[in-house]
Backbone as CSV, one residue per row, in Angstrom:
resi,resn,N_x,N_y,N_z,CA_x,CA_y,CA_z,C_x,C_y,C_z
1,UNK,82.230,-25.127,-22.661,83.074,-26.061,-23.390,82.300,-26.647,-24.564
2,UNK,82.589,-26.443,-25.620,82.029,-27.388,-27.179,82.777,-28.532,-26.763
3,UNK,82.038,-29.268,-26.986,82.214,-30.907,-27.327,82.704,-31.305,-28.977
4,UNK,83.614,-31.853,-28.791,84.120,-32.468,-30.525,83.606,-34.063,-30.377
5,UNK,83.139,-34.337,-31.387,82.521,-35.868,-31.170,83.663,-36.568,-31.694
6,UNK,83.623,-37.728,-31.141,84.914,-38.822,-31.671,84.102,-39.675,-33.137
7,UNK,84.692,-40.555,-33.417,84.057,-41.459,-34.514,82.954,-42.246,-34.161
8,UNK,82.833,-42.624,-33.544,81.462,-43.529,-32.311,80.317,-42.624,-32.396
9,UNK,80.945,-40.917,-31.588,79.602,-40.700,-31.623,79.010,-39.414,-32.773
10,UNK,80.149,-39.891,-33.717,79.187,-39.075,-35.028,78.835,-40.292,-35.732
11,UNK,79.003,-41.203,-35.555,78.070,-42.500,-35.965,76.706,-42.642,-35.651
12,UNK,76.534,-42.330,-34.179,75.076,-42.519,-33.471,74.715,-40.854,-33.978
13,UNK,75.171,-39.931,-33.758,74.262,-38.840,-34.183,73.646,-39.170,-35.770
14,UNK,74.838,-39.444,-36.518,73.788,-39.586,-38.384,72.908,-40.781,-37.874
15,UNK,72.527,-41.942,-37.189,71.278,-41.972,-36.934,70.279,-41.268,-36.542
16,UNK,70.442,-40.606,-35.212,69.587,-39.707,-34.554,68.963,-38.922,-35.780
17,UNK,70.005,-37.904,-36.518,69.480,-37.553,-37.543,68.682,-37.858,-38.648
18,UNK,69.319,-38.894,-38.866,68.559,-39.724,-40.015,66.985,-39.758,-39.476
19,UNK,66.503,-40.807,-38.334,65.561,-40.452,-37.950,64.841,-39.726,-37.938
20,UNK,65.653,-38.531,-37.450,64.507,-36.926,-37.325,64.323,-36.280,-38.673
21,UNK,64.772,-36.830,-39.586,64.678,-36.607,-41.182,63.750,-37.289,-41.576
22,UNK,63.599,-38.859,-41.193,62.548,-39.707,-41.810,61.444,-38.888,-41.163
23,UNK,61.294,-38.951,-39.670,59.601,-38.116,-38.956,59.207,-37.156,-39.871
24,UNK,59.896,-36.525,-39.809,59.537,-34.901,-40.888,58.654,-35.567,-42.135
25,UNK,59.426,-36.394,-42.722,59.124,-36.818,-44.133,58.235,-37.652,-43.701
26,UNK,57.821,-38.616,-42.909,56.435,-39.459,-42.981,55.409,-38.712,-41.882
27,UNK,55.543,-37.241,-41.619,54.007,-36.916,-41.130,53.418,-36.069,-42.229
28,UNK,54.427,-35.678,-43.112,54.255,-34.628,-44.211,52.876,-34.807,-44.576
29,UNK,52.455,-35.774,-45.085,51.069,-36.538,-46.025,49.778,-35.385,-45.280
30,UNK,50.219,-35.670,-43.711,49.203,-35.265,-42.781,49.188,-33.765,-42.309
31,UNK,49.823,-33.142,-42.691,50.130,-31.797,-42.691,49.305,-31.141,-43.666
32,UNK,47.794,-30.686,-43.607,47.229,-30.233,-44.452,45.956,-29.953,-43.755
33,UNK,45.007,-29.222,-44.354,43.690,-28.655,-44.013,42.916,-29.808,-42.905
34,UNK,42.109,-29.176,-41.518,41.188,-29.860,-41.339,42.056,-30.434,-40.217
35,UNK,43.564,-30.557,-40.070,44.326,-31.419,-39.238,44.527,-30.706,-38.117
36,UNK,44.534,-31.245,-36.485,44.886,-30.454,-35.396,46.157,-30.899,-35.068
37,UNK,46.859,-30.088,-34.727,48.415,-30.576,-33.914,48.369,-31.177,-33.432
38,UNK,47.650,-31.586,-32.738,47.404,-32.763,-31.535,47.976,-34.075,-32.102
39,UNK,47.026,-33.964,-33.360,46.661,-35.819,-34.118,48.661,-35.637,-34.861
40,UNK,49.311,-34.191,-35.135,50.356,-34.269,-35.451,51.852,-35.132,-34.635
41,UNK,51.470,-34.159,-33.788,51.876,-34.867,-32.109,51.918,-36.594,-32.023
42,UNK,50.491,-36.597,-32.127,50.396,-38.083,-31.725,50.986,-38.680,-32.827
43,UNK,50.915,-38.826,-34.291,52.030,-38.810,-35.026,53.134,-39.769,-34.441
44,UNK,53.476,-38.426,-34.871,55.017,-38.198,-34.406,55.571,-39.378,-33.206
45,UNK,54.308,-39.595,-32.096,54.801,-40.208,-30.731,54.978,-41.796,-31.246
46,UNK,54.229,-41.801,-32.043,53.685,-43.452,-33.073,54.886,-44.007,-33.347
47,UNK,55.234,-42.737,-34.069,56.652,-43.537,-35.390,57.802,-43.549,-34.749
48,UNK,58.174,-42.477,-33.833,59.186,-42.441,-32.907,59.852,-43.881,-31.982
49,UNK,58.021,-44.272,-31.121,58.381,-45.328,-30.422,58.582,-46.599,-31.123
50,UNK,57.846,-46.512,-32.736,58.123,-47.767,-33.393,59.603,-48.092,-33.861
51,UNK,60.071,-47.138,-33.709,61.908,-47.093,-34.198,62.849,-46.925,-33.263
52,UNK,62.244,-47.335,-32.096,63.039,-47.601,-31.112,63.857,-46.432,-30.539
53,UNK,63.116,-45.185,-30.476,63.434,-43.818,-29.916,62.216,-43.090,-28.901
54,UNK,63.075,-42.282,-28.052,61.851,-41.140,-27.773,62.169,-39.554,-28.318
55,UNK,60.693,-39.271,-27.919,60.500,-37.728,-28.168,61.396,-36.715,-26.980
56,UNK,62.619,-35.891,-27.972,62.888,-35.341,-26.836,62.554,-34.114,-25.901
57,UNK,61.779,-33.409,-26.646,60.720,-32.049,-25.945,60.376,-32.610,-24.845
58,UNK,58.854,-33.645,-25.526,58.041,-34.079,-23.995,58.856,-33.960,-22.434
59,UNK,58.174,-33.205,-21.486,59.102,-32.839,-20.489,60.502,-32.263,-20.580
60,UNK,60.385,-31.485,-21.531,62.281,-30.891,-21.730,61.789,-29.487,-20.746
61,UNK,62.073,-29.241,-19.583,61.721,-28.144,-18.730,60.477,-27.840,-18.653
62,UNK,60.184,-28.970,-18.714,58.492,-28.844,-18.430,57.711,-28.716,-19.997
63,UNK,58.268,-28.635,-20.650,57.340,-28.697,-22.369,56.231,-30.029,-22.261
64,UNK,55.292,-29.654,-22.589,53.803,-30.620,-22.554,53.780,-31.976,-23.196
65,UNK,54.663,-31.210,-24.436,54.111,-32.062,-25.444,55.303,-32.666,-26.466
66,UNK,55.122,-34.104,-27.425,56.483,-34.026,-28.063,56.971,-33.488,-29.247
67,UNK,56.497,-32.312,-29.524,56.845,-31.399,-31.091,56.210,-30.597,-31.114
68,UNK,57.132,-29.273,-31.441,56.331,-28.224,-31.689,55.685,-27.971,-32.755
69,UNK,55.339,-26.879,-32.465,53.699,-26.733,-33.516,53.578,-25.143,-33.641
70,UNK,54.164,-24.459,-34.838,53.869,-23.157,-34.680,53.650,-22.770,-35.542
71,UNK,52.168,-22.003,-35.499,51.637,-21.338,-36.847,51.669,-19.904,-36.805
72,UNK,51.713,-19.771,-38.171,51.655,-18.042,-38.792,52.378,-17.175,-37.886
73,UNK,51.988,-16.783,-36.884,53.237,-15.986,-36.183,53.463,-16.130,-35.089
74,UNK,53.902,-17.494,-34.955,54.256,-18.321,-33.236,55.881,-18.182,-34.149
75,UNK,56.311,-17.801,-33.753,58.093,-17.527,-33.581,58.317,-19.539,-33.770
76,UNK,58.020,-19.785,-32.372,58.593,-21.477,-31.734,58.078,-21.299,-30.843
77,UNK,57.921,-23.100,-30.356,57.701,-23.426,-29.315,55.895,-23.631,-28.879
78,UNK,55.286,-23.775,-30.171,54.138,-24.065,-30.679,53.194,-25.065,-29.802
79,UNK,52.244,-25.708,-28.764,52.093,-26.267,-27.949,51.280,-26.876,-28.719
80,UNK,51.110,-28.237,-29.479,50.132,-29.221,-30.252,48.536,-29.526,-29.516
81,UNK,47.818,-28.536,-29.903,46.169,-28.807,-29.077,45.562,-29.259,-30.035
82,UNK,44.160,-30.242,-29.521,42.938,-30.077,-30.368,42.555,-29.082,-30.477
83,UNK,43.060,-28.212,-29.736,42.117,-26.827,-30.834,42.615,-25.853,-31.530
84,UNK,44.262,-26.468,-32.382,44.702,-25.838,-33.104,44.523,-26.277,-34.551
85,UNK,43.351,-26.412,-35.013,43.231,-26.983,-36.551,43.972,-26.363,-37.459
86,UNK,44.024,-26.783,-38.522,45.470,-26.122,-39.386,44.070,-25.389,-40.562
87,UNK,44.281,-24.524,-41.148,43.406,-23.988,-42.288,44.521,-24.005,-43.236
88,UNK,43.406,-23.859,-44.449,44.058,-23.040,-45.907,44.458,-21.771,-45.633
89,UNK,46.031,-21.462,-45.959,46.373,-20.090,-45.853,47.696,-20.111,-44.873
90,UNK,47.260,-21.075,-43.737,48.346,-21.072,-43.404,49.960,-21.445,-43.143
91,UNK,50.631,-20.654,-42.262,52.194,-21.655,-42.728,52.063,-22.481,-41.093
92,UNK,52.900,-23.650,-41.004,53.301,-24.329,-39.339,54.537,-24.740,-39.311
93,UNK,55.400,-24.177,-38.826,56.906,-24.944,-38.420,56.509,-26.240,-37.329
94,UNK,56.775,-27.170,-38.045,56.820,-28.919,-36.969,58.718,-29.125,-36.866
95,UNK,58.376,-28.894,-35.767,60.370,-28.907,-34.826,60.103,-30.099,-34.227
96,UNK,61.001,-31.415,-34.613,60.622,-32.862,-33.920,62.537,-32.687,-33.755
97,UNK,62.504,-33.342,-32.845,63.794,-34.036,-32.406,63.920,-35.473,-31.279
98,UNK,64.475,-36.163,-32.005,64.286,-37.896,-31.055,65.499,-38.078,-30.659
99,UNK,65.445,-39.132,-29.553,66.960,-39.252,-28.696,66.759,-40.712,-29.187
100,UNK,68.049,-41.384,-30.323,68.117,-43.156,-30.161,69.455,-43.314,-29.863
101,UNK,69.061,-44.190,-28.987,70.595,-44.602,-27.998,71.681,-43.575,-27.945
102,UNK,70.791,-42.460,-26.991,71.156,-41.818,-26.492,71.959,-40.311,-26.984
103,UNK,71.346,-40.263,-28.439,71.938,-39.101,-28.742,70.835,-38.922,-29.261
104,UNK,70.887,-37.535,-29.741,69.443,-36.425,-30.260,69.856,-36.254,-32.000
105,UNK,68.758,-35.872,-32.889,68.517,-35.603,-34.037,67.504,-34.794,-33.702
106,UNK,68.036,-33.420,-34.327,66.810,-32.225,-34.617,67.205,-31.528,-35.855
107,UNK,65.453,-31.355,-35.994,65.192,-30.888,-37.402,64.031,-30.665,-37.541
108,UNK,63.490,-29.170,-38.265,62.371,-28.353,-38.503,62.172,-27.824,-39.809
109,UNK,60.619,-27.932,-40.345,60.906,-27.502,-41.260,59.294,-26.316,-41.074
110,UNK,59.137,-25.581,-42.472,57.830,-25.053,-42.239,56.942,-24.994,-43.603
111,UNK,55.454,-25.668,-43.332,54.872,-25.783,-44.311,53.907,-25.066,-44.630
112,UNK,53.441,-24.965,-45.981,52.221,-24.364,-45.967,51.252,-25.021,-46.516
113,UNK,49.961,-24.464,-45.919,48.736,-25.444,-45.990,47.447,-24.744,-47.143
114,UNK,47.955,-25.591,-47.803,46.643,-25.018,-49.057,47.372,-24.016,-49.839
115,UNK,47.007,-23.268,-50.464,47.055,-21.701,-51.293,47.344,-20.462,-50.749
116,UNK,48.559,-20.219,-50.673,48.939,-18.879,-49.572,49.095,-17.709,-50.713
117,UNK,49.107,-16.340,-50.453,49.729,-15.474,-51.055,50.733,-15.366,-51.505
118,UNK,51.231,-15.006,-52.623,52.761,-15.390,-53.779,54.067,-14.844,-52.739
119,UNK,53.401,-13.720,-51.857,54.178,-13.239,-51.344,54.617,-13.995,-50.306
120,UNK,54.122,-14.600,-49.653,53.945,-15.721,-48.055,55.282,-17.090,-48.431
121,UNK,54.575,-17.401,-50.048,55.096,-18.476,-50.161,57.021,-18.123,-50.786
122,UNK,57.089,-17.086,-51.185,58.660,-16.634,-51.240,58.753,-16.404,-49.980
123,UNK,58.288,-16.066,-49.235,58.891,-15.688,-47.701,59.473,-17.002,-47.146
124,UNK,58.799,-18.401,-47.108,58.799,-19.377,-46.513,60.230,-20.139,-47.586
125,UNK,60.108,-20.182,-48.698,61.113,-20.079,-49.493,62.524,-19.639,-49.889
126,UNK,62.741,-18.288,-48.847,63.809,-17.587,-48.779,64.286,-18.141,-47.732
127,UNK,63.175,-18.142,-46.340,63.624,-18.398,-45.131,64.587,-20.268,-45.340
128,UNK,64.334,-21.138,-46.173,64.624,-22.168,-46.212,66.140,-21.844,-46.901
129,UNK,66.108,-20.836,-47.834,67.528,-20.502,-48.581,68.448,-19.936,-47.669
130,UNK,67.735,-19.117,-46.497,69.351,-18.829,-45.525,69.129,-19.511,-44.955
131,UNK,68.535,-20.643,-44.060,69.330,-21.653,-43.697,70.574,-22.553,-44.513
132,UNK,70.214,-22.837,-45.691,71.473,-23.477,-46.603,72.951,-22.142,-46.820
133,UNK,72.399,-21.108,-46.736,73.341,-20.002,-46.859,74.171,-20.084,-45.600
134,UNK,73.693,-19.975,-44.449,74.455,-20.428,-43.113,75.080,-21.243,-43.082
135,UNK,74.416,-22.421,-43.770,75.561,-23.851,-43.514,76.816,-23.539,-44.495
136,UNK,76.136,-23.621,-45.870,77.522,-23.092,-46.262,78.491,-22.039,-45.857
137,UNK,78.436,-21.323,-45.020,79.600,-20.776,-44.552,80.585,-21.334,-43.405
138,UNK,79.789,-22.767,-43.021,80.766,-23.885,-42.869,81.621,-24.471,-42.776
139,UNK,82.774,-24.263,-42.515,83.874,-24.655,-42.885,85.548,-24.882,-41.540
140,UNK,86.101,-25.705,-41.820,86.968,-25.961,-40.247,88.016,-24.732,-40.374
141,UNK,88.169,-23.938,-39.625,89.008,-23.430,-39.347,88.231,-21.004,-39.362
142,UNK,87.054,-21.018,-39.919,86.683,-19.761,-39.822,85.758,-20.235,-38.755
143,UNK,85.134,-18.629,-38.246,84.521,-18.654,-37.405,82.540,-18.567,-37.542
144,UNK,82.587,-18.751,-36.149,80.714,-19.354,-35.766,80.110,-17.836,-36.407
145,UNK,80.599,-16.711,-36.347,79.895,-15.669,-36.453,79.985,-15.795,-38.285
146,UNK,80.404,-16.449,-38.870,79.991,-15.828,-40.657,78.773,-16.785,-40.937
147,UNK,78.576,-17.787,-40.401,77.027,-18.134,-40.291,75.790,-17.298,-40.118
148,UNK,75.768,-16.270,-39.120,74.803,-15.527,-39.131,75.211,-14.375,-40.206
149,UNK,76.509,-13.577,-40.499,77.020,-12.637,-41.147,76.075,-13.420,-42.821
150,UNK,76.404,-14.440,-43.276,76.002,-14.980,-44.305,74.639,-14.874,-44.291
151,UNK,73.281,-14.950,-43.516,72.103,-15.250,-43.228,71.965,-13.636,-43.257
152,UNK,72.234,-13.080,-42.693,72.030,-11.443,-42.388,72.144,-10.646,-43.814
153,UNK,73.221,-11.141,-44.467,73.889,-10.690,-45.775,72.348,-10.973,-46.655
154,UNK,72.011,-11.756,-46.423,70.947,-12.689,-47.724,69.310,-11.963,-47.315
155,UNK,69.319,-12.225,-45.918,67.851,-11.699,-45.301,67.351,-10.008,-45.595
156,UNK,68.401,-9.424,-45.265,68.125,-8.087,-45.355,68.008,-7.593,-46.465
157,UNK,68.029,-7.922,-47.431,67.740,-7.112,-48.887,66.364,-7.468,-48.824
158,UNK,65.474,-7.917,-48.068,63.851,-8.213,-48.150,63.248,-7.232,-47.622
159,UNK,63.890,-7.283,-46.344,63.129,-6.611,-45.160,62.825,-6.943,-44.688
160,UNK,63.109,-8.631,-44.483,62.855,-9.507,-43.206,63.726,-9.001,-41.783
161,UNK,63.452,-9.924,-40.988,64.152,-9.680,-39.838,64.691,-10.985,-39.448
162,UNK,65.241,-11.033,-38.785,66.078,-12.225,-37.883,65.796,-12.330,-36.312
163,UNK,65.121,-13.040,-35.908,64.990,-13.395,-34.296,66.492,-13.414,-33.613
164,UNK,66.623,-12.779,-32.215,67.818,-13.276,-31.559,67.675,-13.050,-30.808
165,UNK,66.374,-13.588,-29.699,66.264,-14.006,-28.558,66.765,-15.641,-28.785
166,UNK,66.262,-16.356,-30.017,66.724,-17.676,-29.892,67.717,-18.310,-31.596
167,UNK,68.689,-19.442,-30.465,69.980,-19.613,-31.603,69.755,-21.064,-31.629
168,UNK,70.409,-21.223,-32.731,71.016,-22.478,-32.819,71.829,-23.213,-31.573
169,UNK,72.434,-24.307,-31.787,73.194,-24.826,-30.344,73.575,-26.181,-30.873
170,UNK,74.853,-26.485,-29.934,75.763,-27.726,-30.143,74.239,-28.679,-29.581
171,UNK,74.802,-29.637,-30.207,73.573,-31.057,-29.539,74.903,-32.371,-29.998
172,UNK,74.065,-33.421,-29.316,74.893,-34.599,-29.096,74.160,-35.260,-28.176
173,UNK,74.931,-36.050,-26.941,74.128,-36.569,-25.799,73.184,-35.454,-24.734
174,UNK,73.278,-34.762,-24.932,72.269,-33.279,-24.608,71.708,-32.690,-25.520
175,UNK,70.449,-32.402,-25.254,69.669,-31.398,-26.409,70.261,-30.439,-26.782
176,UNK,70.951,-29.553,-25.871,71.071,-27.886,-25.848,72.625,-28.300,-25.192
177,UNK,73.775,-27.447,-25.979,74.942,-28.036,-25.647,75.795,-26.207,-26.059
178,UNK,76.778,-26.074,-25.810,77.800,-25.047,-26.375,78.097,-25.560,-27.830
179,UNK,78.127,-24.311,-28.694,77.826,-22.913,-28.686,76.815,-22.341,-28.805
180,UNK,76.328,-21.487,-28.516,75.074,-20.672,-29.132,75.280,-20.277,-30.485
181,UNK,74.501,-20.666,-31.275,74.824,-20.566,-32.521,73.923,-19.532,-33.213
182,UNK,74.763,-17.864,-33.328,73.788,-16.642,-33.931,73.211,-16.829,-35.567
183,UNK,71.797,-16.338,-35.549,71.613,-16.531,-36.988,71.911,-14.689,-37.139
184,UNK,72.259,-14.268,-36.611,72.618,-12.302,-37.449,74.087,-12.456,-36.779
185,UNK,74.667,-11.324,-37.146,76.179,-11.415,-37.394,76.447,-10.553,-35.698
186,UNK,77.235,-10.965,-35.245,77.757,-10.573,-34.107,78.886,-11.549,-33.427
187,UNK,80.101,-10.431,-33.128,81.078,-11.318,-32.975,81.094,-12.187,-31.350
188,UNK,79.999,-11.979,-30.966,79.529,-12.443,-29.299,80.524,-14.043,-29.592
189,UNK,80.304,-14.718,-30.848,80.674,-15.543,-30.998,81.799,-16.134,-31.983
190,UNK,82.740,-15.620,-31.472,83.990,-15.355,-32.355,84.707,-16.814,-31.683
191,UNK,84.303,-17.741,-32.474,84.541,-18.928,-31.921,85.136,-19.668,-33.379
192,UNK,86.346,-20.280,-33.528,86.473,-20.898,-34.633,86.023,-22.404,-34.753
193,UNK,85.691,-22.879,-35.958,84.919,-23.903,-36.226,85.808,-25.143,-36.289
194,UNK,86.013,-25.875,-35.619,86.537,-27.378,-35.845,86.021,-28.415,-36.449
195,UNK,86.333,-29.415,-37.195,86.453,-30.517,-37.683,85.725,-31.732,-35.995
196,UNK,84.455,-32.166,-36.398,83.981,-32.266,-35.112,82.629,-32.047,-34.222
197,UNK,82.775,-30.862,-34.718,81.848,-30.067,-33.944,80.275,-30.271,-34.351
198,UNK,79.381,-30.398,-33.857,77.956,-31.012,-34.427,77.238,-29.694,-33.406
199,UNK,76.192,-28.740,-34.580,75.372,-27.903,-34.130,74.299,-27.806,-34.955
200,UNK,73.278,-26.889,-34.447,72.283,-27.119,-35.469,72.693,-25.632,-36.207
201,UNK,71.564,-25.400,-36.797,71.575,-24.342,-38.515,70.165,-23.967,-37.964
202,UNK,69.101,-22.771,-37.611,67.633,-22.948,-37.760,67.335,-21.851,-37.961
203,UNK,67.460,-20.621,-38.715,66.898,-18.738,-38.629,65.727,-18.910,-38.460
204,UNK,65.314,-18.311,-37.285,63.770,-17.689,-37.348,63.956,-16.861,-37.873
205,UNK,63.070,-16.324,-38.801,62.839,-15.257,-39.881,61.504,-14.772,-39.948
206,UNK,61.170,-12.920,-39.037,60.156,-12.900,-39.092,60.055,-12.211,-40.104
207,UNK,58.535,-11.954,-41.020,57.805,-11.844,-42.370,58.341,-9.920,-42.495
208,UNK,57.711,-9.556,-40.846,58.217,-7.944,-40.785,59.374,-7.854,-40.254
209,UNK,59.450,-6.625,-40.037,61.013,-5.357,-40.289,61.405,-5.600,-38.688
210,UNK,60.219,-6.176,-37.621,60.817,-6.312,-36.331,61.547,-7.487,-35.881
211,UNK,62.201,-7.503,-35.006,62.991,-9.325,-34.283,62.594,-9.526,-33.135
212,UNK,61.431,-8.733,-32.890,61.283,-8.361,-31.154,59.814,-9.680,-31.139
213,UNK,60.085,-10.653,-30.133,58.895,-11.614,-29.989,58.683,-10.946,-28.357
214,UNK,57.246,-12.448,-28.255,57.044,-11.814,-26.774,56.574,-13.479,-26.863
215,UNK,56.567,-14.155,-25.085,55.911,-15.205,-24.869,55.261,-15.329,-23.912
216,UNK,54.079,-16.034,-24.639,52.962,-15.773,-23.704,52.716,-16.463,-22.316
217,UNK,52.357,-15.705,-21.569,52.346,-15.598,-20.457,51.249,-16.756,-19.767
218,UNK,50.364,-16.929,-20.347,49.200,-18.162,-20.199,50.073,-19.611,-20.538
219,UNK,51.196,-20.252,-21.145,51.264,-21.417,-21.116,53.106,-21.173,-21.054
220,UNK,53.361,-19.932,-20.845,55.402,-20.035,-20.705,55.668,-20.012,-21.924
221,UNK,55.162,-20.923,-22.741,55.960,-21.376,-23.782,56.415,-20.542,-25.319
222,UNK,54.970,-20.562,-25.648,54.228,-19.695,-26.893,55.405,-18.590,-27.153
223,UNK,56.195,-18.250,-28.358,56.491,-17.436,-28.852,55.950,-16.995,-29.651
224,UNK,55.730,-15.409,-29.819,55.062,-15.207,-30.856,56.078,-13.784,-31.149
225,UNK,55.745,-13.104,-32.994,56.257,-11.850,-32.946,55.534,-10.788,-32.331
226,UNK,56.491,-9.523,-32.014,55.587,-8.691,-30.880,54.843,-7.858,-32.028
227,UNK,55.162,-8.179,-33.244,54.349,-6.739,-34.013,53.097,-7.805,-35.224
228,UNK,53.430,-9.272,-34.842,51.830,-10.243,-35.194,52.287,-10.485,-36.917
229,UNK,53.616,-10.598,-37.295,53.318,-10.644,-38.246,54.233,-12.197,-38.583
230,UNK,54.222,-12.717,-39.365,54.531,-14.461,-39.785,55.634,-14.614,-39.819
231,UNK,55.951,-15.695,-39.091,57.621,-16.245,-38.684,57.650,-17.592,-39.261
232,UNK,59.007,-17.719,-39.942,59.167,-18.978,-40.698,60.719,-19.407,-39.862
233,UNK,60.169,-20.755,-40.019,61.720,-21.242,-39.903,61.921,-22.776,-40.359
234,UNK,63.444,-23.177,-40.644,64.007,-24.029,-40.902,65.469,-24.397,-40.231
235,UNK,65.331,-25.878,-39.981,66.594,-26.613,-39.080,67.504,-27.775,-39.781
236,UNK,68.200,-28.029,-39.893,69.462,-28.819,-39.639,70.098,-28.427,-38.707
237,UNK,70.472,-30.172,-38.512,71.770,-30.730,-37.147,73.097,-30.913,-38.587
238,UNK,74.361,-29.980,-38.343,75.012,-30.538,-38.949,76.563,-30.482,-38.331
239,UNK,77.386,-31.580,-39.769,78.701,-32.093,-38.444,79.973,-31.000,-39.605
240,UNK,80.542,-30.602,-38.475,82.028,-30.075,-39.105,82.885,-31.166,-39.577
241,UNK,83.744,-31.298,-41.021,83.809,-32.162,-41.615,85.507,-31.427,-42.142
242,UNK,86.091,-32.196,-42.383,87.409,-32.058,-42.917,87.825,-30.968,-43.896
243,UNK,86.935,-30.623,-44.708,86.643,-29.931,-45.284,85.450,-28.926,-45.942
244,UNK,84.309,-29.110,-44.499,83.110,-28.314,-44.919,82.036,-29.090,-43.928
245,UNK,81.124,-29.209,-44.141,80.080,-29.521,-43.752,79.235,-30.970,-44.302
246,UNK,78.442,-31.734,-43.220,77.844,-32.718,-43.636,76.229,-32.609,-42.466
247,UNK,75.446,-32.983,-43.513,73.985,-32.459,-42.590,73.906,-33.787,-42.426
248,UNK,73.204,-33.480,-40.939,73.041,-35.041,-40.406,71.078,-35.077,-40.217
249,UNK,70.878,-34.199,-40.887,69.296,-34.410,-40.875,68.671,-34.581,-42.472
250,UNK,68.987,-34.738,-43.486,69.160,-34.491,-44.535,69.147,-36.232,-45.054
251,UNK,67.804,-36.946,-46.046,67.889,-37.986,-46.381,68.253,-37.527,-47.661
């Protein structure tokens, strides 16, 4: 069952959101050479509790920690250690999502640290353009599948690939809610879009021609691609709107 939110609680979600928009934007500074996920993490746990929210990972099925942390070719699901220092060169998707009064805001983005290859940094660049390509296909009354059809349309003239072991998903008073939301085109989800409806937007986009990840087996969590080569991604939470779309992670 998708959930349609009433007026109340697409009120409390554009907070939630709002929130998980500000985190993004005030750890940014600290996102750079020399930095371990950890001190990102802790971050994150700082500003969260000062605004009168929590982290919603920490303990989400056992997850360690409160934000992921995934570099160069961790797919998601990135585990924040001291002994993941960030270097020049590389990219890190930081996926934060906070629950305030009782509803969730998620949102990811992926950065790069220092001076990457021209090529790395269009990769990370494109990957941010089909996420906006997805949303815009948005709209009340077509269906969940031209979101990925749109993303698929845009990705493949590279030679990227598209992950689809993992989707998007309704959120609200639950993290993970109906629908599964495909970033490649398949009518699995031939679901039409209502006026209402609040899901996220996020393509993993790996760098090579494969979609095939693997996770590692030492901590559950760790996604990585199976052929090692750099996965980018980007998130919005956004709400079905009378006539299109409104991002609720988006200051």
């Amino acid at each position: 069952m998708i959930i349609i939110k009433n007026a109340a609680d697409i009120e409390k979600m554009r907070k939630a959101g709002r929130l998980a928009a500000q985190l993004l934007n005030h750890i940014e500074p600290y996102v750079k050479e020399g930095v371990t996920t950890l001190c990102l993490n802790d971050l994150c746990v700082v500003f969260t509790r000062m605004h009168g929210a929590i982290s919603a990972p920490l303990n989400y099925g056992g997850f360690p920690k409160s934000i992921c942390t995934s570099i160069n070719n961790v797919v998601c699901h990135g585990i924040p250690s001291v002994k993941d220092i960030l270097k020049n060169g590389d990219i890190v998707n930081i996926d934060v999502t906070v629950i305030l009064d009782g509803f969730h805001g998620d949102t990811s983005r992926t950065f790069i640290i220092g001076e990457v290859d021209g090529k790395i940094r269009d990769f990370v660049r494109r990957t941010e353009s089909a996420m906006y390509m997805g949303i815009e296909a948005v709209k009340p009354g077509k269906y969940f599948y031209e979101i990925g059809k749109m993303i698929e349309k845009y990705i493949g003239k590279f030679g990227y690939s598209i992950v689809r072991d993992y989707t998007g998903h309704g959120i609200g008073q639950k993290f993970h809610e109906n629908p599964q939301v495909f970033h490649h085109f398949t009518r699995e989800n031939k679901i039409r879009l209502r006026k209402g409806m609040i899901f996220t937007v996020e393509p993993m986009i790996n760098m090579g021609s494969s979609y095939r990840v693997k996770t590692s087996r030492s901590d559950g969590w760790t996604v990585t691609t199976a052929d090692g080569s750099l996965s980018a991604q980007f998130e919005h939470t956004i709400l079905v709107t009378d006539d299109g779309v409104e991002i609720l992670t988006k200051i």
